[in-house]
C-alpha positions in Angstrom: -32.7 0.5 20.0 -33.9 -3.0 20.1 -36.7 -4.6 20.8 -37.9 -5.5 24.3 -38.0 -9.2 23.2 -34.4 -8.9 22.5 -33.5 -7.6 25.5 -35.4 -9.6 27.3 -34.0 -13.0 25.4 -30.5 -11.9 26.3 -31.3 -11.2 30.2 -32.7 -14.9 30.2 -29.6 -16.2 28.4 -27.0 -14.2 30.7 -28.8 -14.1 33.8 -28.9 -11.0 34.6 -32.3 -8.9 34.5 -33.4 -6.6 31.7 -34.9 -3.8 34.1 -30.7 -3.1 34.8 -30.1 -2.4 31.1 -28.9 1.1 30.0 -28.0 1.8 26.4 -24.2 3.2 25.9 -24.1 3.4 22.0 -24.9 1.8 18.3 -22.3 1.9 15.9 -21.3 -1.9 14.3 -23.2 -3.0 17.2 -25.9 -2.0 20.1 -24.3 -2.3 23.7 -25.7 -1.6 26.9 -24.8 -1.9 30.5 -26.6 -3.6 33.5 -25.5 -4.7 36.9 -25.3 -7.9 38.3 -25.0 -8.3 41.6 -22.3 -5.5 43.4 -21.1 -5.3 39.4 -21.1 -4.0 36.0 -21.1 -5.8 32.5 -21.9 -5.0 28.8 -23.9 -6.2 26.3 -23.4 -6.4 22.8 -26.1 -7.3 20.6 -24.8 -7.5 16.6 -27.4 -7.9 14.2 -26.2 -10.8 11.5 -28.0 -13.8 10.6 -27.7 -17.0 13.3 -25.2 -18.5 10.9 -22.4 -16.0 12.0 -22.7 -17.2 15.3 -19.4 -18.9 14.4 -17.6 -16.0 13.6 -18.2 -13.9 16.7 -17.3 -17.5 19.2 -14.3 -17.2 16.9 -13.4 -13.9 18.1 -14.6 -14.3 22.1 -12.8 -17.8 22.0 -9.6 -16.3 21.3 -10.4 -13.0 23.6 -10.4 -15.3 26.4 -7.3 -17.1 25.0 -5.4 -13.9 25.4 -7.2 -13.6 29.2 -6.2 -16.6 30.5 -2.5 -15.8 28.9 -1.5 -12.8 30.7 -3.6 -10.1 28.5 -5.9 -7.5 30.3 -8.9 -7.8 28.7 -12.7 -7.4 29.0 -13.3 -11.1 29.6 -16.4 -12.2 27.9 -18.6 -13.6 30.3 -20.6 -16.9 29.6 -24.4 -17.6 29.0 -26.6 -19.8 32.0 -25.3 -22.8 29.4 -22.1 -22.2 29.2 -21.7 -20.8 26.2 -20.1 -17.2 25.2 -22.7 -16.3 22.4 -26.2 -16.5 22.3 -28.8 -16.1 19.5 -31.9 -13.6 20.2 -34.6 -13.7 17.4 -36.9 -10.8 17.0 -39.7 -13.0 14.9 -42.2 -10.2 14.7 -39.7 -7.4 12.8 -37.5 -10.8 11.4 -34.4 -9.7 13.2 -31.8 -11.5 14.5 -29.0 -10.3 16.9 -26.3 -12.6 18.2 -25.6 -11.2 22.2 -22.3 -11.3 23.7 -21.7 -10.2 27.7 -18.2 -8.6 28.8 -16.9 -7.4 31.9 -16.7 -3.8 32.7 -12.9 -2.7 32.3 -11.2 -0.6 34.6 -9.8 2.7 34.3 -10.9 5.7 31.9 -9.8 7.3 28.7 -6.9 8.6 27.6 -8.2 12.3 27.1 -9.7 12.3 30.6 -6.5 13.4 32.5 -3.4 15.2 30.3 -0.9 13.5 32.3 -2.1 9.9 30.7 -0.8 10.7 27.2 2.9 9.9 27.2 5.3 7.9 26.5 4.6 5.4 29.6 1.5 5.1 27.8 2.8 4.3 24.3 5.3 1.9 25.7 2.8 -0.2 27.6 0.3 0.0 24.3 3.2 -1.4 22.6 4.1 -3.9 24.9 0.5 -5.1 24.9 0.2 -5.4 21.3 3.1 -7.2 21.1 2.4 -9.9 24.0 -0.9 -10.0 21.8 1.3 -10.9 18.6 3.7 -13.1 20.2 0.5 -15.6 21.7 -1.4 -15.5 18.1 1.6 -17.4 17.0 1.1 -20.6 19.0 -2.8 -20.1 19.2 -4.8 -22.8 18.4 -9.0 -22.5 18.8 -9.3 -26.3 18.6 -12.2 -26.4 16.3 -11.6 -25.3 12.7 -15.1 -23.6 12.5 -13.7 -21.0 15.0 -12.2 -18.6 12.2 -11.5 -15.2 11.7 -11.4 -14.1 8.2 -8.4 -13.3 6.5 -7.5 -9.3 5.3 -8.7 -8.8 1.9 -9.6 -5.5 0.1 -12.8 -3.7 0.7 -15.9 -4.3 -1.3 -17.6 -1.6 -2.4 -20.9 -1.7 -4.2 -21.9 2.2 -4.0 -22.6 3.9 -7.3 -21.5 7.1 -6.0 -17.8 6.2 -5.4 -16.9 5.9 -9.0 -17.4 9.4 -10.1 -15.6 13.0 -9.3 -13.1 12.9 -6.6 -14.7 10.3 -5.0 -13.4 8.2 -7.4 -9.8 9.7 -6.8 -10.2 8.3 -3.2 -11.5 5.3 -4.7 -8.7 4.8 -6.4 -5.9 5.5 -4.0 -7.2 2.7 -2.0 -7.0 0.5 -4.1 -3.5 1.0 -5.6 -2.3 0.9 -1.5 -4.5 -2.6 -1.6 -2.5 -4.0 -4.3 0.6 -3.3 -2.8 -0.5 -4.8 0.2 -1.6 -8.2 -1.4 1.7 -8.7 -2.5 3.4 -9.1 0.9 4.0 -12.4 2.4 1.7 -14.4 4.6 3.8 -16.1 7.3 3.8 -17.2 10.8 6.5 -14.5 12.2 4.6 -11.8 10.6 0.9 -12.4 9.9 -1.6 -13.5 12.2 -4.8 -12.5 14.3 -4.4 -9.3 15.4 -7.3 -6.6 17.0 -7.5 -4.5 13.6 -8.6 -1.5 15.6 -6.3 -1.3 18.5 -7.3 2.4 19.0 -6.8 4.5 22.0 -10.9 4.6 22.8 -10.8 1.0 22.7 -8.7 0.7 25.9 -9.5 2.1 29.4 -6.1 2.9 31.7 -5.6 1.9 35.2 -2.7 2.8 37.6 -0.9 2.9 34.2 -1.6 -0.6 33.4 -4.8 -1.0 30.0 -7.5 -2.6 29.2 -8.3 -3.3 25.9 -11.7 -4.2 24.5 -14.0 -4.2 21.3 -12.5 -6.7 19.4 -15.2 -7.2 17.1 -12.7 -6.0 14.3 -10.2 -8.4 14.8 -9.0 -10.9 11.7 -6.0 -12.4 10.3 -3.5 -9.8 8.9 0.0 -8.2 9.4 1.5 -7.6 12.4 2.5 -4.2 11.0 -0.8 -3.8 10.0 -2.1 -3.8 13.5 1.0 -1.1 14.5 0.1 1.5 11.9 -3.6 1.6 12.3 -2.7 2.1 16.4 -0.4 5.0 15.2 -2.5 6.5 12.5 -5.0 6.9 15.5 -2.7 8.2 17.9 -2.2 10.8 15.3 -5.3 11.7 14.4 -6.3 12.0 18.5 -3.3 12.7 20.4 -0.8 14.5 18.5 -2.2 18.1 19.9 -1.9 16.8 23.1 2.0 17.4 22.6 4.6 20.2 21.7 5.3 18.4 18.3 5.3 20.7 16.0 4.0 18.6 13.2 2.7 15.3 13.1 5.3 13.3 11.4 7.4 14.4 14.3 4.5 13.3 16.9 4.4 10.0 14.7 7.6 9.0 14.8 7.9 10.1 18.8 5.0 7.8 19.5 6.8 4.7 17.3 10.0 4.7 18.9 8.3 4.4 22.6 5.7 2.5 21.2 8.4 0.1 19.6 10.4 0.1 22.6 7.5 -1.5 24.6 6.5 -3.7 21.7 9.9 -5.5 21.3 9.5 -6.4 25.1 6.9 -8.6 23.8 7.8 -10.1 20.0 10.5 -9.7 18.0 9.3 -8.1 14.8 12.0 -7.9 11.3 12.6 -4.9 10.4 11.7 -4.6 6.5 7.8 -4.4 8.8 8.9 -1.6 11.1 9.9 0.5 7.8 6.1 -0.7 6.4 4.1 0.5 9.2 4.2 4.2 7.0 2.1 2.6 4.0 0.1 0.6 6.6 -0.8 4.0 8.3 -1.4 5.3 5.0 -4.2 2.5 4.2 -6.0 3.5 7.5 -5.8 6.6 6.6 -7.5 6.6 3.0 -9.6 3.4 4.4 -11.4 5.5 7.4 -12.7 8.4 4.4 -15.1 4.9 3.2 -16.3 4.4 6.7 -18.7 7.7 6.0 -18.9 6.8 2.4 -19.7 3.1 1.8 -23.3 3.5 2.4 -23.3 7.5 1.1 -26.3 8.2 -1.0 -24.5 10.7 -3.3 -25.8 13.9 -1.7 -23.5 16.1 -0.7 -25.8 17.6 2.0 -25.6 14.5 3.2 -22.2 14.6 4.7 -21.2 16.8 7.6 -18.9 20.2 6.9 -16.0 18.1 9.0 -16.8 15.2 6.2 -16.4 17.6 3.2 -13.3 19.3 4.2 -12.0 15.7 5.2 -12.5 14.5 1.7 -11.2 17.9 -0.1 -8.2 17.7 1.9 -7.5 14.1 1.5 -8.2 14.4 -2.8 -5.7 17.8 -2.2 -3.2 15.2 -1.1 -3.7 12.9 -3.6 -3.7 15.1 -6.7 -0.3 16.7 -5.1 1.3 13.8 -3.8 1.6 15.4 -0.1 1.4 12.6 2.5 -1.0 11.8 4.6 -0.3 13.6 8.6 1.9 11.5 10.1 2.7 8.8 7.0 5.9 10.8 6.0 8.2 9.5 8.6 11.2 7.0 8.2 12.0 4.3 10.4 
């Protein structure tokens, strides 16, 4: 967790006091709630040096873009200034976090109630993502300093990953990164999009979502966007169904999903038919979220984090698909 002097920078920055503050979780980032008033909010303090202030006001400056358009959101909240960032410097351990405030979103998650999963649901997370895709077009941030970055292949710089089947992994990924680097770059198919537009990442309501966390979010294809949201709804949602496998699921939650998407933004369909590979890259890409920082032990990694990897090089070595990346559209 960090440091009172943190917290207690942020409070005095947001106006809210620190003594409210309950930790949720520390992943990319440390957020916490507190109350204000009669209401809830949530803190997100991401450690990176001051100077990529610019590249999280980027990514609140276009969050409340997509507010003020129509989009339900966690609106980001302001500082006492006016500002939506502020920088909180730990001097004494020479940290530096950049806070951001959001409001609390309504609803809950998909796996707290069987009857949410469905295809009401897929079609509205399509629709969404596609309203999303349609304003990115026309967006403009007004200040060319307020920029995502662009998609480009992961860096790597872990020893480990270039020996035994890690190395097979490895390698996968990059020969589904070369193939996307070829694809075009244009207006009607490439833009900002959330990058991890996953189903814990968006609260329901009276059937209406919520979609937060986009601390992710960079220029890249729209399809891009779509298959990461499907190879998720695979991966956490296809035993919720009677599908009996989960190419079947997959392409069951595209075609609603589509259907609510093309509500929103009209999409050619040489993408649809690449939203496979693009599920395919989350897929191998997610096995480097464990990995990139791995320090070669093998006790190191959790049984589920073995098998994952065993199964995955099994794939590979056989040329089986990845669950769900076998369907046609």
């Amino acid at each position: 967790m960090v440091s009172n002097e943190i917290q207690s920078q942020a409070a005095t920055s947001f106006g809210f006091d620190p003594g409210t503050l309950t930790f949720v979780s520390n992943s990319c980032n440390e957020v916490y709630r507190f109350r204000k008033g009669n209401r809830t909010f949530f803190l997100r303090l991401s450690e990176k040096p001051a100077e990529f202030e610019m590249n999280i006001k980027a990514e609140v400056h276009w969050v409340r873009y997509l507010a003020e358009s129509g989009v339900r959101v966690a609106l980001p909240v302001e500082t006492i200034e006016g500002e939506l960032t502020a920088i909180c410097q730990d001097h004494e351990n020479e940290k530096c976090f950049i806070a951001t405030v959001f409001e609390e979103a309504p609803g809950k998650f998909f796996d707290s109630d069987p009857e949410l999963w469905g295809p009401s649901l897929f079609k509205t997370w399509g629709e969404t993502m596609g309203a999303i895709h349609r304003l990115t077009k026309t967006y403009d941030s007004g200040d060319m300093k307020l920029k995502r970055m662009d998609w480009r292949p992961a860096e790597f710089h872990n020893p480990h990953l270039y020996q035994g089947h890690y190395f097979l992994l490895l390698s996968r990924l990059r020969a589904v990164e070369k193939q996307l680097e070829a694809l075009p770059r244009n207006n009607h198919s490439y833009g900002l999009i959330h990058y991890d537009f996953h189903p814990y990442n968006f609260l329901i309501d009276h059937g209406e979502i919520t979609l937060f966390d986009f601390d992710d979010s960079l220029h890249g294809w729209f399809a891009m966007d779509m298959g990461i949201s499907a190879a998720h709804a695979v991966w956490w949602g296809s035993h919720l169904t009677k599908c009996e496998f989960k190419s079947e699921f997959a392409k069951h939650f595209l075609y609603e999903f589509l259907e609510g998407y093309i509500k929103q933004n009209y999409l050619e369909q040489e993408w649809i038919q690449k939203i496979p590979l693009f599920m395919e890259y989350r897929n191998i890409s997610s096995y480097f979220w464990w990995l990139h920082q791995w320090d070669g032990k093998e006790e190191h990694l959790t049984e589920f984090q073995k098998n994952a990897i065993v199964d995955a090089v099994n794939r590979i070595e056989k040329d089986i698909p990845f669950d769900g990346c076998d369907i046609q559209l």
